[in-house]
C-alpha positions as CSV (number, residue, x, y, z in Angstrom):
1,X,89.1,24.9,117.6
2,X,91.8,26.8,116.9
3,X,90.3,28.2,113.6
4,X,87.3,29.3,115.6
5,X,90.1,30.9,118.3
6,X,91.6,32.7,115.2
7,X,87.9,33.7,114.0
8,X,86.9,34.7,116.9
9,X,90.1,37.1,117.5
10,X,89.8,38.4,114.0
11,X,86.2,39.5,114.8
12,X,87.3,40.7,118.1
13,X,90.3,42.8,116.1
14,X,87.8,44.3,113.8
15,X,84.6,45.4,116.1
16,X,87.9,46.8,117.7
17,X,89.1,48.6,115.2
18,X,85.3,50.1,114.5
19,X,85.1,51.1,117.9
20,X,88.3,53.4,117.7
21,X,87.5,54.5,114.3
22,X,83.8,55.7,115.5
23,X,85.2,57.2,118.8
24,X,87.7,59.0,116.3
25,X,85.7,60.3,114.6
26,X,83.2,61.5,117.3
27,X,86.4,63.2,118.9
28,X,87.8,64.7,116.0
29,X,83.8,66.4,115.4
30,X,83.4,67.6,118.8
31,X,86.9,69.0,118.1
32,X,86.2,70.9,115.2
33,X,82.3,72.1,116.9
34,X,84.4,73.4,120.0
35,X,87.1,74.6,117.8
36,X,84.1,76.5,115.8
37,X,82.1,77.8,118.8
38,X,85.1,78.6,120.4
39,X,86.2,80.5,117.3
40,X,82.6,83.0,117.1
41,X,84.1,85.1,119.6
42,X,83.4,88.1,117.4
43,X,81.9,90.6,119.7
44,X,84.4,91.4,122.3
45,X,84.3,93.6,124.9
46,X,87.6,95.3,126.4
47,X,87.8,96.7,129.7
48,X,90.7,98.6,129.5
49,X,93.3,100.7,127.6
50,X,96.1,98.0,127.2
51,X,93.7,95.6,126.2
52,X,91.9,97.8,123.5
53,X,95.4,98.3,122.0
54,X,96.3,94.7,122.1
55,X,93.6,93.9,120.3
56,X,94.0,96.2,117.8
57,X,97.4,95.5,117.4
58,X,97.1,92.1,116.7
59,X,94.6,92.9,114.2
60,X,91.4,91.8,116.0
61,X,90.1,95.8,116.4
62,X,86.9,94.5,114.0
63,X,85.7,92.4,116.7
64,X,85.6,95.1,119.0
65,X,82.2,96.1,120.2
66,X,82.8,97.8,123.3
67,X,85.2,99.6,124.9
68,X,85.8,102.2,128.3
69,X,85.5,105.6,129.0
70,X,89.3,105.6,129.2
71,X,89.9,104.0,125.8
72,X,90.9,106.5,123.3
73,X,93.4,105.1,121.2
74,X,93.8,104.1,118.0
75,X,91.3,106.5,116.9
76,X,89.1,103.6,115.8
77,X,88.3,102.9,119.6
78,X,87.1,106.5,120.6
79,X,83.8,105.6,118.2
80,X,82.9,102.6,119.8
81,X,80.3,102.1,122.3
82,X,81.5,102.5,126.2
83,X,80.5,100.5,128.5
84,X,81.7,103.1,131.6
85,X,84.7,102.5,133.7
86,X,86.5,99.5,135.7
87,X,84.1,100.6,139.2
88,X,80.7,101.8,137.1
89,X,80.1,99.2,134.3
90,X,76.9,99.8,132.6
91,X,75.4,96.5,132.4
92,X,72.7,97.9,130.5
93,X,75.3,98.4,127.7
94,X,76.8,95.0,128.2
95,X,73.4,93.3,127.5
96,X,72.6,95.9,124.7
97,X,76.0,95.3,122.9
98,X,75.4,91.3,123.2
99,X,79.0,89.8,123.9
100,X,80.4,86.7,123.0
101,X,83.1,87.6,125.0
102,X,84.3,90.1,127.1
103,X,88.2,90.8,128.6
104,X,89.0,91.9,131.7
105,X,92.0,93.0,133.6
106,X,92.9,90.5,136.6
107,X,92.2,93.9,139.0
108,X,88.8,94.4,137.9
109,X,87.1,92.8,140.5
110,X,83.3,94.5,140.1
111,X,83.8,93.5,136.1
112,X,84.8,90.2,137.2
113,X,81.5,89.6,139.4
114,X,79.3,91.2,137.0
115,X,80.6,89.2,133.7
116,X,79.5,86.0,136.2
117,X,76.2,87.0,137.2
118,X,75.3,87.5,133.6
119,X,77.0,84.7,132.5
120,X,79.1,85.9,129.6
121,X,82.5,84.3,128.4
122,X,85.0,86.2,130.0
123,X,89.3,85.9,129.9
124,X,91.1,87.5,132.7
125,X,94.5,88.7,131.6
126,X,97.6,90.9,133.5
127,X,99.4,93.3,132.8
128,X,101.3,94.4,136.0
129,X,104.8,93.7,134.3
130,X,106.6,93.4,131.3
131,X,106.8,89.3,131.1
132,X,102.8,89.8,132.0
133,X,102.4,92.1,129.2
134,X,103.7,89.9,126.8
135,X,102.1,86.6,128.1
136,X,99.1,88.2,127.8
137,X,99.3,89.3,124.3
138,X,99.6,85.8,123.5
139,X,97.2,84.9,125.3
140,X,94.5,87.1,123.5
141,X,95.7,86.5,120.2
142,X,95.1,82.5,120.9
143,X,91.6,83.0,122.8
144,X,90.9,84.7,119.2
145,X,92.4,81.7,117.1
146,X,95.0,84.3,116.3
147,X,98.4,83.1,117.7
148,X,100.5,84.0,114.9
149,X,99.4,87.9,115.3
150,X,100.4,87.8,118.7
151,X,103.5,86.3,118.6
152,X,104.6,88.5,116.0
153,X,103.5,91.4,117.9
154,X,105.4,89.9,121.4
155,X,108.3,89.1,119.6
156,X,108.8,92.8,118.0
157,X,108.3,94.1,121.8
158,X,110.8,92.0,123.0
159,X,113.4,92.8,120.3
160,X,112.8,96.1,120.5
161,X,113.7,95.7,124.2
162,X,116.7,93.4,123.7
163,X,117.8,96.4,121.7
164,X,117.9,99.1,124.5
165,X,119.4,96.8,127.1
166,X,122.0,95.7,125.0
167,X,122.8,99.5,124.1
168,X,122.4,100.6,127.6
169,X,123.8,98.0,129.6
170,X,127.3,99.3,129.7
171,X,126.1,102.9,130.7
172,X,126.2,104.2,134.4
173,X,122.4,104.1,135.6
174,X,121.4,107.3,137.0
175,X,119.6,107.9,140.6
176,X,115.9,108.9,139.1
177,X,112.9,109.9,141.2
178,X,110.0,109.4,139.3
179,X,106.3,111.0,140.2
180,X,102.8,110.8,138.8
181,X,101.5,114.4,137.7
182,X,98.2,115.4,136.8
183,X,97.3,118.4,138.1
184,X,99.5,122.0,138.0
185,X,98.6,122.5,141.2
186,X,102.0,123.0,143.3
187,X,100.3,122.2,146.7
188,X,99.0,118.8,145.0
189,X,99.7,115.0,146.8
190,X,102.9,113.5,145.4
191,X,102.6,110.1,144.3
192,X,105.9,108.4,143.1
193,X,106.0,104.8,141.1
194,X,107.4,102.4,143.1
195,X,109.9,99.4,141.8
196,X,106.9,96.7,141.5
197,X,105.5,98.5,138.7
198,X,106.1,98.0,134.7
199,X,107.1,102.1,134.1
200,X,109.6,100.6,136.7
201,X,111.4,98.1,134.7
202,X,111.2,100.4,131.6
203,X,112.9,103.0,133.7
204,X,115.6,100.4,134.6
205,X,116.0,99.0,130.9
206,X,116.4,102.6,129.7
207,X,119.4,103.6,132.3
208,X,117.7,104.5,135.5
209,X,117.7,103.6,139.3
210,X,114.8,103.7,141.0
211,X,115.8,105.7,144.7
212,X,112.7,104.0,146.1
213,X,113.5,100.8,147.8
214,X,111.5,97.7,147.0
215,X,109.8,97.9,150.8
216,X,107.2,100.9,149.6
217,X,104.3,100.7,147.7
218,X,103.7,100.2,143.9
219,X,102.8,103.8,143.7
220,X,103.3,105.5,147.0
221,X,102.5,108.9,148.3
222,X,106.2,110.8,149.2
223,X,106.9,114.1,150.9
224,X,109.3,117.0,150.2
225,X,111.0,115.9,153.1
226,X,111.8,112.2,151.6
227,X,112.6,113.6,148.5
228,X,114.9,116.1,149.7
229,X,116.8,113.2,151.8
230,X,116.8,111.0,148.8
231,X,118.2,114.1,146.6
232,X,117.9,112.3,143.0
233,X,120.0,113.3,140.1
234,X,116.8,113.5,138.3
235,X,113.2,114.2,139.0
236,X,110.7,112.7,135.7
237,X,107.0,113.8,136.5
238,X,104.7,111.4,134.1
239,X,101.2,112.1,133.2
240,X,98.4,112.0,130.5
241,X,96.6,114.9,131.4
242,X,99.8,117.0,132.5
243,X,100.9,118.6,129.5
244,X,102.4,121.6,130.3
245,X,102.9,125.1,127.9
246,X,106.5,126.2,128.2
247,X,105.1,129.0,131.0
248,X,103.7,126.0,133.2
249,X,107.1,124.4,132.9
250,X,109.1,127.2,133.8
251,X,106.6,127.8,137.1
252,X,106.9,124.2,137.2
253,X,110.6,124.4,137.8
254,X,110.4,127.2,139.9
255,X,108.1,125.6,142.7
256,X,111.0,122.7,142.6
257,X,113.2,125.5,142.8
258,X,112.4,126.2,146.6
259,X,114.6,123.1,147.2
260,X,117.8,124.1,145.9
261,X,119.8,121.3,148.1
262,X,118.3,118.7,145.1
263,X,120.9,117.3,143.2
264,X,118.1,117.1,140.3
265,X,117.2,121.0,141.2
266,X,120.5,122.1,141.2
267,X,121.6,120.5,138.0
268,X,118.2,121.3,136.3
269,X,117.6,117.9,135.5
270,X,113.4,118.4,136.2
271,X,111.7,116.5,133.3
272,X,108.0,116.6,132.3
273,X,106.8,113.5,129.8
274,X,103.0,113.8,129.3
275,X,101.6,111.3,126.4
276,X,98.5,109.4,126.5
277,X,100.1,106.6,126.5
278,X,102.6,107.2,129.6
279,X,100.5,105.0,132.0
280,X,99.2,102.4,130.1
281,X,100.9,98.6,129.8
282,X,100.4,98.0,126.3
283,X,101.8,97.8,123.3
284,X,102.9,101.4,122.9
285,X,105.1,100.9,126.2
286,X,108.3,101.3,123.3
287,X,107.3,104.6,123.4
288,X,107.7,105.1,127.0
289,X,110.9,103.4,126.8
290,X,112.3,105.5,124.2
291,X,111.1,108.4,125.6
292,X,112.4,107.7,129.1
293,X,115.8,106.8,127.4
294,X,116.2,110.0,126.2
295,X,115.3,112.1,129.1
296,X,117.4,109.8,131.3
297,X,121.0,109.8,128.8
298,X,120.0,112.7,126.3
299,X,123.7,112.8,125.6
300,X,123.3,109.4,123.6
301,X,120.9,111.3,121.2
302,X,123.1,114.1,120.4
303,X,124.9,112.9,117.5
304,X,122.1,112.1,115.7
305,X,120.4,113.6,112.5
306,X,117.1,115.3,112.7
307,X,115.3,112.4,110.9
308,X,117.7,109.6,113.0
309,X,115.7,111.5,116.3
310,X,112.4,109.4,115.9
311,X,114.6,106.1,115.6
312,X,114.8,103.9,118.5
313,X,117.9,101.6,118.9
């Protein structure tokens, strides 16, 4: 009886043991099939700047099919195909271009609807501040079996950020108005950025105070009476399409000139930084770090070198 007991759990132990194995090895397939048809995201679409330059940052611009009407760097992303912009995707091009996946910005609500009704793989990602920036580099770089790309890349932002604060952190932050400019036009709208905003916290890191309070809008429309009641000790206007010729600068000044009670006015301490990459939350935002740093405290540039002037700390 008890031989047959022992039998008996022996056979039990081993139809056991089969089971686990075969379940195992099912798993461990269906791993590597998901892992694999996860993995043949190679036709991606990106719609928007930041995420074009993440991808081609992290090395993944050969996957790239597609790309917006606002995507124009690295130069490789001005030949692509455009699929239109965030509020007029072609769908037309979508189908044409075939997708395996497409990215999307978590704003983009007309992308989002439209990537649903024809069913194609989509990630949402956002990059409304600096810690989102960063998450969602990762978070690209893995959806493309790429994690080591992105953290490298995330990890050379952040450094590079550590750098400035730690160089900055002892230094007086000055009062800094900061508006959006594209247009010469000296009767034009004033829109400011407002503190829940990335060019915010890079203002911050690189020695500025925002004179906006945290109670307006991310990118609120200001008049010349608010400004001249805030008087900032400097006025930045930011823009891609604003770059001015030294005549537009000097009329520039001189409209600003009509309000000669501003601190920034008086002191001439009216700055215009126009880049292609001033507005966009990607990978290039070092270079809108640096090159707020050295509007805001020039003087901590003054001892250096001519080839020292492209360094960043």
């Amino acid at each position: 009886m008890t031989k047959t007991i022992v039998k008996t759990l022996n056979i039990t132990k081993v139809i056991t043991c089969k089971f686990l194995v075969f379940h195992l090895t099912v798993l461990c397939l269906w791993l590597v099939i998901f892992q694999e048809v996860h993995a043949a995201s190679q036709r991606v679409i990106s719609t928007s700047p930041a995420i074009t330059e993440i991808l081609f940052a992290i090395g993944a611009g050969d996957r790239v099919v597609g790309v917006t009407d606002f995507c124009n760097y690295p130069e490789q992303a001005c030949r692509l195909p455009s699929i239109g912009g965030p509020l007029n995707p072609s769908t037309e091009t979508w189908i044409t271009l075939k997708p395996d996946l497409i990215i999307i910005q978590e704003d983009s609500e007309v992308i989002q609807k439209n990537a649903k009704i024809f069913e194609i793989p989509s990630l949402t990602v956002s990059v409304n501040n600096l810690n989102n920036i960063l998450n969602s580099i990762q978070i690209i770089a893995d959806s493309l079996h790429m994690p080591q790309a992105g953290h490298q890349l995330a990890i050379k932002i952040k450094t590079k950020i550590e750098g400035y604060r730690a160089h900055l952190k002892k230094i007086k932050p000055r009062q800094v108005l900061m508006l959006l400019s594209d247009t010469n036009d000296p009767s034009r709208d004033l829109y400011a950025v407002g503190r829940d905003t990335f060019l915010n916290e890079l203002l911050t890191i690189a020695g500025g105070e925002n004179v906006l309070p945290d109670t307006m809008a991310r990118y609120p429309k200001v008049s010349k009476e608010y400004i001249i009641a805030k008087s900032p000790e400097i006025i930045i206007e930011v823009g891609p399409k604003s770059n001015l010729s030294k005549e537009e600068t000097l009329a520039r000044k001189k409209t600003w000139g009509k309000f000669s009670t501003l601190r920034a006015v008086k002191d001439d301490k009216l700055y215009f930084i126009s880049a292609d990459y001033i507005l966009i939350p990607g990978p290039r935002l070092l270079n809108i770090l640096d090159d707020f740093t050295r509007t805001i405290h020039p003087e901590l540039f003054l001892n250096q070198s001519s080839k020292e002037q492209t360094k960043v700390f």
